[in-house]
N, C-alpha and C positions, 0 to 999 in steps of 0.2 A: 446561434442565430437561426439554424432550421427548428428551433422552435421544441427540440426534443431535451429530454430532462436526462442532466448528468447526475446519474448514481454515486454516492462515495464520495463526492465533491469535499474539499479540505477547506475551511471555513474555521475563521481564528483574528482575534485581536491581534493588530500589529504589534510588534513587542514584545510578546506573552506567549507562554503554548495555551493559554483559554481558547478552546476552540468545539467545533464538535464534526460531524459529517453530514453530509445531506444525506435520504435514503434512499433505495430504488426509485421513487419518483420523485426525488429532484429534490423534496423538501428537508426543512431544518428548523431547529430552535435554538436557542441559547437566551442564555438567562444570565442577564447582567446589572450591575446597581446603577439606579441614575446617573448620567453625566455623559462626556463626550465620548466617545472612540471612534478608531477605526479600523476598519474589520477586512478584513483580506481574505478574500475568496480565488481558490484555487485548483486547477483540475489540470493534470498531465495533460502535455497535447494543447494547451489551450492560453491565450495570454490571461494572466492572472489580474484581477481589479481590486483596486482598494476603494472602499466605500465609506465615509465618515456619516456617521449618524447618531443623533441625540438620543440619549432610554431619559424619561420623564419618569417620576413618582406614578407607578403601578399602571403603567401605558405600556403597550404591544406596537412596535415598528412592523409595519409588514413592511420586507422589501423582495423585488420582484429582479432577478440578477441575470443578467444575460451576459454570456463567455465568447468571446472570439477566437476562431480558431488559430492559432500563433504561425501557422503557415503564413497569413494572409500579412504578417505585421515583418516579416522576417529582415535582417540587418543583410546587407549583400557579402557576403565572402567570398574570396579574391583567393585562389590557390593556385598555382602554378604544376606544370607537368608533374608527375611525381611527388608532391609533397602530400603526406601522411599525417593532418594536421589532426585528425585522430586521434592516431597514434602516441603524436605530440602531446597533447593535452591530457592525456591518461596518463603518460608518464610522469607528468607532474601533480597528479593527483595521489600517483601511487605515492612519489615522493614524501609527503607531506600526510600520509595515512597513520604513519603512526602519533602524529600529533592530535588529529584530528577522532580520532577513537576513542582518546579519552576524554573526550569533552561533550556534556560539562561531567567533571571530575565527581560532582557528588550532586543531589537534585531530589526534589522531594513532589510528588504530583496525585495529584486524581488521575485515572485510567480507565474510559470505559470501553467495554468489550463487550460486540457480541458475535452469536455461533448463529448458522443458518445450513441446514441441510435438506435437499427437495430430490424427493424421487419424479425425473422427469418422464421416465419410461419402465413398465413393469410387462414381462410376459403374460399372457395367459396362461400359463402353465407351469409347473417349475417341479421335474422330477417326476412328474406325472400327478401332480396335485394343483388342484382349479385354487387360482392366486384371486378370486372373487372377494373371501371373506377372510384372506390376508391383509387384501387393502382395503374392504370396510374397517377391520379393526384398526388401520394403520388412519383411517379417516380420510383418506384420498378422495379424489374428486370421481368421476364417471369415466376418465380416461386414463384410471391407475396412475394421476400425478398427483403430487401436493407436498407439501412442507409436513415434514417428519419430526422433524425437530428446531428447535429455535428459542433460544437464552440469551439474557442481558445479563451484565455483573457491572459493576460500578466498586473500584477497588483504590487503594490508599499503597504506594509505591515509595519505598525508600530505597534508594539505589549509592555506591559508594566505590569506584572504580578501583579494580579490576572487574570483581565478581561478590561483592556485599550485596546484595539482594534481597528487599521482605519484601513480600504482597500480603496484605491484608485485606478480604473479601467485607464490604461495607455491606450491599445489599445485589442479594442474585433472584433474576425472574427466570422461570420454564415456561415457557405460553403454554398453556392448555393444560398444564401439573401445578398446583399449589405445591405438593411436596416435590416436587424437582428438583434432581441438583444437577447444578450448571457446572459445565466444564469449559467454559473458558476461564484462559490467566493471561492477562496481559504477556506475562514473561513467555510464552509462548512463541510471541508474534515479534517480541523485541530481538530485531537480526539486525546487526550494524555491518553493512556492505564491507568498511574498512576490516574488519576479519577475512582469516584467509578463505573458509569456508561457509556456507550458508548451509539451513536445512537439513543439517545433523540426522534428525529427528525422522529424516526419510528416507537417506541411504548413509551409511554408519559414518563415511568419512564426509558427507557434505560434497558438494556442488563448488566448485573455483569460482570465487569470487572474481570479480571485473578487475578487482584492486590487491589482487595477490600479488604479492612482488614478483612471480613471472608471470603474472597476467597475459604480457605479449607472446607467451608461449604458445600459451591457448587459445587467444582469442585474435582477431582482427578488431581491429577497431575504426567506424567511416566518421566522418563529420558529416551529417547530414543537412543541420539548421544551426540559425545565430539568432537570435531576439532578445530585444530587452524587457527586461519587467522592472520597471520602473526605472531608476540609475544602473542596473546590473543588466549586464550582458550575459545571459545564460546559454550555452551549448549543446547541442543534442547530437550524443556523441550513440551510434547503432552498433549494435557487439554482438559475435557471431561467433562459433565454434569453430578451430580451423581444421577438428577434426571430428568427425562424427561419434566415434569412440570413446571422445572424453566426457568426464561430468562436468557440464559447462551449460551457462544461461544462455539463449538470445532474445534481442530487447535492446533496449535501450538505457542511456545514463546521459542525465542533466548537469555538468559541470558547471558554477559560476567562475567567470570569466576573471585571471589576477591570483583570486585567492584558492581556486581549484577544490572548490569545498563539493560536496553533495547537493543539488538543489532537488532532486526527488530521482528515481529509478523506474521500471518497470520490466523486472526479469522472469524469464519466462522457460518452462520445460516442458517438454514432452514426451512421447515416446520413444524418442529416440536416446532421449539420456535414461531409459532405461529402470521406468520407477517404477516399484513393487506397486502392484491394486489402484494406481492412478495413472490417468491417462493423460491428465494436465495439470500444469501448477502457475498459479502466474503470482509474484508477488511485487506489489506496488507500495511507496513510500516514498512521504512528503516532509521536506525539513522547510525551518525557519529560523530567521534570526532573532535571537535576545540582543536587548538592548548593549549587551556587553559584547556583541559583537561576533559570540560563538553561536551554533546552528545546532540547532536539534531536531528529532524524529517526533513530529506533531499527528502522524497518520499512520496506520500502518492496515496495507491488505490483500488477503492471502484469498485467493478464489483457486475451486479445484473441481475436475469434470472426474468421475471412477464410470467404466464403462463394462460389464460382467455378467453372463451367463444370460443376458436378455434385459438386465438390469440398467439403466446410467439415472446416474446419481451427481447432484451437483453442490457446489455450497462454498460459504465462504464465512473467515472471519475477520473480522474488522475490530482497530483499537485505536482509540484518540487519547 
């Protein structure tokens, strides 16, 4: 409503994971055959809209999409002294996590991915050497910042529950390198909350998930808000470390209302949990429903600050 552009926005055919992302400034494509749909645009934090719109024979829909923020729309909840209604509703999600993991059990999709890293801040100096014609070659801007790297991959996923796994690489772009090779993989980015652990890949044992089976050990859990998006009542459930010491997210988690599924996340670290050469991690992810009634990971995005020797460094990657 104030008129600013949401980055990352999850945008997708109801029904379907056909979807794609808006980018840094707001904007989006998707490329559909003639005929009806309707397209469900959606961003954490924000009530989510569904929009029906016709695609004609070789005709462009512009549409212009404004998000409310979900504060403003909120359902009233009713808690009495003492009741943990948080706490409540995590337990019944844990409950139901092992069902929920495996679904859908086998799936076949497009995955596109990409990598963004930006030197925001560079010394003048480093070691006793002028960083001048370090960051001309790096191509930076006049104030030692600019985007260093940045790749697309568009990949073909077949997946088969537990851990059957192929990606095959369709087509990868390096901006500014013809010969480039891209390092994104979807598989990457694919973290299912229902595991015990997240983020392997950043400290050996992972980070406790919200939905560990003693999740209540480690985390507090508030009920913040109640809203509906559309028929569904969805929960916004605030999660906090109960101990400084531990590897644990905080942030938030989106519960639907009943069926205690995942309706998106946004889990967050910092220095305090202790991460080797990064100073922040936040990782966000967006589910939807198939017509069959199970929910799946339609977004997925990993943004991260490194802050060193005079150096910070920023970037993110993102997979639909």
């Amino acid at each position: 409503e104030s008129g600013e552009p949401l980055a990352f926005a999850t945008i997708y055919v109801k029904g379907s994971t056909n979807g794609t992302n808006s980018n840094a400034e707001g904007l989006f494509q998707l490329n559909l055959d003639p005929g009806k749909y309707i397209i469900v645009f959606r961003y954490v934090g924000f009530n989510t809209l569904e929009k029906e719109v016709e695609i004609k024979e070789s005709l462009w829909e512009n549409l212009n999409i404004q998000l409310k923020n979900s504060a403003i729309d909120l359902a009233e909840v009713v808690a009495r002294a003492g009741d943990n209604k948080g706490l409540e509703y995590m337990k019944k999600a844990i409950k139901l996590k092992n069902q929920y993991k495996k679904e859908p059990y086998e799936y076949q999709c497009l995955a596109y991915t990409k990598g963004t890293q930006k030197i925001t801040k560079m010394p003048k100096t480093f070691m006793g050497q002028d960083m001048k014609e370090a960051a001309k070659s790096l191509g930076l801007e006049s104030d030692n910042s600019g985007i260093i790297y940045l790749s697309e991959t568009l990949a073909e996923i077949k997946f088969r529950y537990p851990n059957n796994y192929n990606e095959r690489i369709i087509k990868s772009k390096v901006s500014g390198d013809s010969k480039g090779v891209s390092f994104n993989r979807a598989q990457d980015l694919i973290m299912n909350p229902y595991e015990d652990f997240l983020l392997k890949g950043v400290k050996e044992r992972g980070f406790v998930s919200p939905f560990h089976d003693n999740a209540p050990f480690y985390y507090d859990f508030e009920l913040t808000q109640s809203f509906y998006e559309g028929s569904l009542l969805i929960h916004k459930i605030a999660i906090k470390p109960k101990r400084s010491i531990d590897p644990c997210f905080f942030g938030h988690v989106y519960l639907v209302d009943e069926s205690w599924r995942i309706h998106s996340v946004s889990l967050n670290l910092d220095k305090r949990a202790e991460i080797e050469f990064v100073d922040s991690i936040r990782l966000k992810q967006s589910y939807a429903p198939l017509d069959d009634g199970s929910w799946v990971i339609v977004s997925n995005h990993l943004d991260f600050y490194v802050s060193i020797w005079g150096f910070e460094l920023a970037g993110y990657f993102l997979s639909n």
